[in-house]
N, C-alpha and C positions, 0 to 999 in steps of 0.2 A: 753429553752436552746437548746433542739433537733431543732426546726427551724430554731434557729440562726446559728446553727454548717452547716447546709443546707445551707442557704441562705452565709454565708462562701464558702463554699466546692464551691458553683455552680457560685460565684464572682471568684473565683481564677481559675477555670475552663476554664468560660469566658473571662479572661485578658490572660491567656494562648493561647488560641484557636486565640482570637485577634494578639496575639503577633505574631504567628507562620503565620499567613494568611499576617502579613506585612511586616515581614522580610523573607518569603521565596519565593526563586526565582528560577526556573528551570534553568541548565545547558544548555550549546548550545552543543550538543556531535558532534564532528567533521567525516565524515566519513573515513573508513581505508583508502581508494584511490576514489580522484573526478570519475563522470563516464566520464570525457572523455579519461578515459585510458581503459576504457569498449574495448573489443575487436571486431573490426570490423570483421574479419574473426576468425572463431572458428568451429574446425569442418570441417562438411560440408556448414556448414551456412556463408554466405556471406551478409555484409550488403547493401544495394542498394538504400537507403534513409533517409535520418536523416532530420526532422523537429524541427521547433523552435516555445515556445508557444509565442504566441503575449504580448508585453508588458502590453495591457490590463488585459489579463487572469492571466499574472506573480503577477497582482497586485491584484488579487482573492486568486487564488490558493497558492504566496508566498513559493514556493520550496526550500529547502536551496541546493539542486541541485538536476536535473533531467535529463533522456536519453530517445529520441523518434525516436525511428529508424524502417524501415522496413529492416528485413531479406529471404533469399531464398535461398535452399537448392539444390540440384540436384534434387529432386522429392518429390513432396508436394506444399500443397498449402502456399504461402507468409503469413509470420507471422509479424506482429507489435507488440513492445515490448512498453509499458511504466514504468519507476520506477520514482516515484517524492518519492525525499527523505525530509523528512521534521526533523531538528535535535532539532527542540525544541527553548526556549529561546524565547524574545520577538519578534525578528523579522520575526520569522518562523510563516509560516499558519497553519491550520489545513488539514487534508485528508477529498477529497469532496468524496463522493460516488459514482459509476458509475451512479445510478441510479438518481441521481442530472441533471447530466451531458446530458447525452442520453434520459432523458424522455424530459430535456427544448427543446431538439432539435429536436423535432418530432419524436422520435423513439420509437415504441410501444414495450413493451417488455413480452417474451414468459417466462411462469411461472421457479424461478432458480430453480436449485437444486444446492448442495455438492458432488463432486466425490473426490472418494478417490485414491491416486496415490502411488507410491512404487520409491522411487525418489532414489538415491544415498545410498540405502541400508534404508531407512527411510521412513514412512509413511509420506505422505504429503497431506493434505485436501486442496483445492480451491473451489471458489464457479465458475458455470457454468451458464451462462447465454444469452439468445440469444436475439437479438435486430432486427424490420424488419420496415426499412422505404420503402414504394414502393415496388420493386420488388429484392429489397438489402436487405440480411440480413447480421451481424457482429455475432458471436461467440466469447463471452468472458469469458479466462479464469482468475480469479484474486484471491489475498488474500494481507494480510496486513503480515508487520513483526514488532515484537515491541522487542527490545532487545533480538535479534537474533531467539523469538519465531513466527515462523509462527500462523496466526490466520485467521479467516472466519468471522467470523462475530463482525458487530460493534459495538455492545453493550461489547463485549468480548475484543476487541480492547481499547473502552475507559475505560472499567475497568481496563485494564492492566496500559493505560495511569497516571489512578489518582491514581493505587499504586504505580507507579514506581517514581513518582511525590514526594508522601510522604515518601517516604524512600530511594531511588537514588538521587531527585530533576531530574530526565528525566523524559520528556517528547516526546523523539525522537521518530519516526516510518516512514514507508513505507510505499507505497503501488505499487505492483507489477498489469501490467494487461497484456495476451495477447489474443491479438486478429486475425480474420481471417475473413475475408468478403469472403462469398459462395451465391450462388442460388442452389437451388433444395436442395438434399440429404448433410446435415452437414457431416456425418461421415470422408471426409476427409478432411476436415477442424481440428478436432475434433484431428486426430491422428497428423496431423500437428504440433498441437499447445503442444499434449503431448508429443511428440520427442523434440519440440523445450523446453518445463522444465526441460527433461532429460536431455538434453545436459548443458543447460545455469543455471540451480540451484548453482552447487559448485560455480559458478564463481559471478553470485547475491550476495548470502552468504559473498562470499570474500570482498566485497565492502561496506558493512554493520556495523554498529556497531553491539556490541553483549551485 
């Protein structure tokens, strides 16, 4: 009788688990404002280049919107901002990882680390990582946002993914990167790219779901 009450319990279980896996289906979470109401001038920061990804890549990557622009301050080095916003729902991609991206393309990359930043009154972690093709290297500063929480790392990202999944139905997220092409001595590259978070965070944030 106990094995049958078992063999019971772990049949209703399974019709459960079945049922939920094919009636459930992620939300498309719309975001607060498109980026192209992103601010070209902000600041001191001025923008001086906006790129577009190739329809190719649009049909890898799948963004439900994104903004690729170079910025330049009165002093500092030029910073590149990318946000691809991906809101979930079937027609939305997944977030590639830098390291995807810049290894396919010949760029050898110097061991990362986590620096920790003091943003808008609030700690904020990104991860740091330097890229050197030839005699180029790029400086990236990045992290991901998953319902208004900042995070580093991807295993932490996609966990947040498949709870927010099972108990929101989102599956929306970010991913924020910027960058700075230097030779020789990074450091001001490095402060470049931290002025350019201080400035532009509230205003990321604003464009976000939460």
């Amino acid at each position: 009788m106990k094995q049958r009450g078992r063999f019971v319990i772990v049949s209703i279980l399974l019709v459960l688990t079945s049922s939920f896996i094919y009636l459930h289906s992620d939300l498309k979470v719309p975001m607060n404002k498109p980026f192209t109401e992103f601010p070209v001038y902000y600041q001191q920061w001025h923008m001086v280049e906006q790129s577009m990804i190739s329809a190719e890549a649009l049909e890898v990557l799948k963004p439900t919107d994104y903004v690729d622009r170079k910025y330049i301050s009165d002093t500092g080095v030029p910073v590149n901002m990318y946000i691809g916003y991906h809101g979930g729902g079937r027609d939305s991609g997944g977030i590639h990882s830098p390291k995807n991206c810049m290894l396919g393309s010949g760029w050898i990359e110097e061991p990362e680390i986590q620096i920790e930043m003091n943003v808008d009154g609030k700690r904020l972690n990104v991860n740091k990582a330097v890229y050197q093709n030839g005699g180029i290297k790029q400086l990236l500063l990045y992290w991901y946002m998953v319902k208004g929480k900042p995070i580093t790392s991807e295993y932490s990202r996609k966990a947040h993914e498949i709870m927010n999944s099972a108990f929101y139905r989102r599956t929306d997220a970010a991913f924020i990167r910027i960058s700075m092409t230097f030779e020789g001595d990074e450091g001001p590259a490095l402060a470049s790219g931290i002025k350019f978070i201080n400035d532009f965070y509230p205003q990321i944030t604003e464009f976000l779901p939460k």
